[in-house]
RODO-2510 file (C-alpha; in nm, 4 decimals, decimal comma):
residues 90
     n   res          X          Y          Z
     1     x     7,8081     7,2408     7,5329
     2     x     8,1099     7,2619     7,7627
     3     x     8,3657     7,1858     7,4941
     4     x     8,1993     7,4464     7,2007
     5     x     8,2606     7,6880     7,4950
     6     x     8,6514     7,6289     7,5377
     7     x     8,6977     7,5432     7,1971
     8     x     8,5081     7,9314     7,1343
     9     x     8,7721     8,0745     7,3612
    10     x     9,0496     7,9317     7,2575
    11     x     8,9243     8,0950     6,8796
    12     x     8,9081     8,4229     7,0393
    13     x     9,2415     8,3638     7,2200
    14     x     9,4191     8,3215     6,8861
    15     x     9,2630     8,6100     6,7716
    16     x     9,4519     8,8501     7,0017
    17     x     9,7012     8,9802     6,8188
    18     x    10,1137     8,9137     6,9845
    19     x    10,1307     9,3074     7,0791
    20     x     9,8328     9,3149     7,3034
    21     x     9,9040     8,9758     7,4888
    22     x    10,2533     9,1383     7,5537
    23     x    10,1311     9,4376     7,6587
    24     x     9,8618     9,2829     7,8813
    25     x    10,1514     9,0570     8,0186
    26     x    10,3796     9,3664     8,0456
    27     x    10,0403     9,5127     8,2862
    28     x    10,0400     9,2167     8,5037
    29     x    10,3940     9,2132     8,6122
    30     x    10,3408     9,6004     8,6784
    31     x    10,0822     9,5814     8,8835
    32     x    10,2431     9,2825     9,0619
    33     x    10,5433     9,5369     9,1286
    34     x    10,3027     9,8197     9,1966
    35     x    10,1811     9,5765     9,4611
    36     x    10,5273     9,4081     9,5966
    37     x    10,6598     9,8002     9,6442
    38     x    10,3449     9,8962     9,8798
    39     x    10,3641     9,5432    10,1039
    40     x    10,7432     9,5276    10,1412
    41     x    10,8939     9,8937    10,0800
    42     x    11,1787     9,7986    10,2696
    43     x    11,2778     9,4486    10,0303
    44     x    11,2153     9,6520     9,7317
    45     x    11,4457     9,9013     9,8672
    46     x    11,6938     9,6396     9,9165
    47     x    11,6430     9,4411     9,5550
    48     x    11,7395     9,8235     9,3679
    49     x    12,0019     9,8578     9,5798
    50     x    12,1745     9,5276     9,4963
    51     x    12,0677     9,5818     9,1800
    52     x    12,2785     9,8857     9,1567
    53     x    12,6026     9,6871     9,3483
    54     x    12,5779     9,4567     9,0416
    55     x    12,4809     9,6878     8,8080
    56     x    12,8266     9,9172     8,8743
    57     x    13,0809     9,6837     8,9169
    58     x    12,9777     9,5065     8,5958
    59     x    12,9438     9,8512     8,3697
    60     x    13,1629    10,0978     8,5306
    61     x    13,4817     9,8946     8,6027
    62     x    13,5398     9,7588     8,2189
    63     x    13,4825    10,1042     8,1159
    64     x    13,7588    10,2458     8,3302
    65     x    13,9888     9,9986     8,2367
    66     x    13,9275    10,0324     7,8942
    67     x    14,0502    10,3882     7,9710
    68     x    14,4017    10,3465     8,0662
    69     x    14,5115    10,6821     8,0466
    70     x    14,7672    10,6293     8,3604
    71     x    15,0803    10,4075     8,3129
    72     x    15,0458    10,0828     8,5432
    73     x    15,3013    10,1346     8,8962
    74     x    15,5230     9,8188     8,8979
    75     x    15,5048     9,6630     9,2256
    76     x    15,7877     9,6789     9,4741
    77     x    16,0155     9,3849     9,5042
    78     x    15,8731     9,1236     9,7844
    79     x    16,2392     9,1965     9,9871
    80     x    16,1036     9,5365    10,0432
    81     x    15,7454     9,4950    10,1806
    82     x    15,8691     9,1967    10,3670
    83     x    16,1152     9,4113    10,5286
    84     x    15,8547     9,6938    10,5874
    85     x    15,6208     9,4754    10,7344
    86     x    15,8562     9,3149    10,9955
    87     x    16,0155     9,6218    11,0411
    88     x    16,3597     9,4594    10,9950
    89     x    16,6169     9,6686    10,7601
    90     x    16,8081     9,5095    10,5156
***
């Protein structure tokens, strides 16, 4: 009797089609959030705003250097910031 009634679900299991087991997944892991969000407001706070450093950086930088609409500034000669740091003159 036991197995007829796994081996039954298992039947109606593979009936589901792929787009509602996704969506039922994609439910789960909302309402997990939904949940996380009211218990820790504070860590959730804290996971989209790292999110966000790592999100930036990532995006934003490639794009701006992808740019290049300013010539690049050759650096000055070591001498010179040597000599500026110590304050000694050449």
């Amino acid at each position: 009797m036991q197995i007829e009634e796994h081996s039954s679900r298992l039947q109606r299991r593979r009936r589901r089609s792929g787009g509602a087991e996704a969506e039922a997944a994609a439910m789960g892991v909302m309402e997990k959030l939904k949940v996380f969000v009211v218990k820790e407001p504070v860590v959730a706070a804290s996971c989209l705003i790292a999110g966000f450093g790592l999100f930036l950086p990532a995006v934003v930088r490639p794009i701006l250097d992808s740019w290049e609409t300013a010539e690049k500034v050759p650096p000055p000669p070591l001498n010179d910031v040597v000599a500026g740091v110590t304050g000694k003159k050449k």
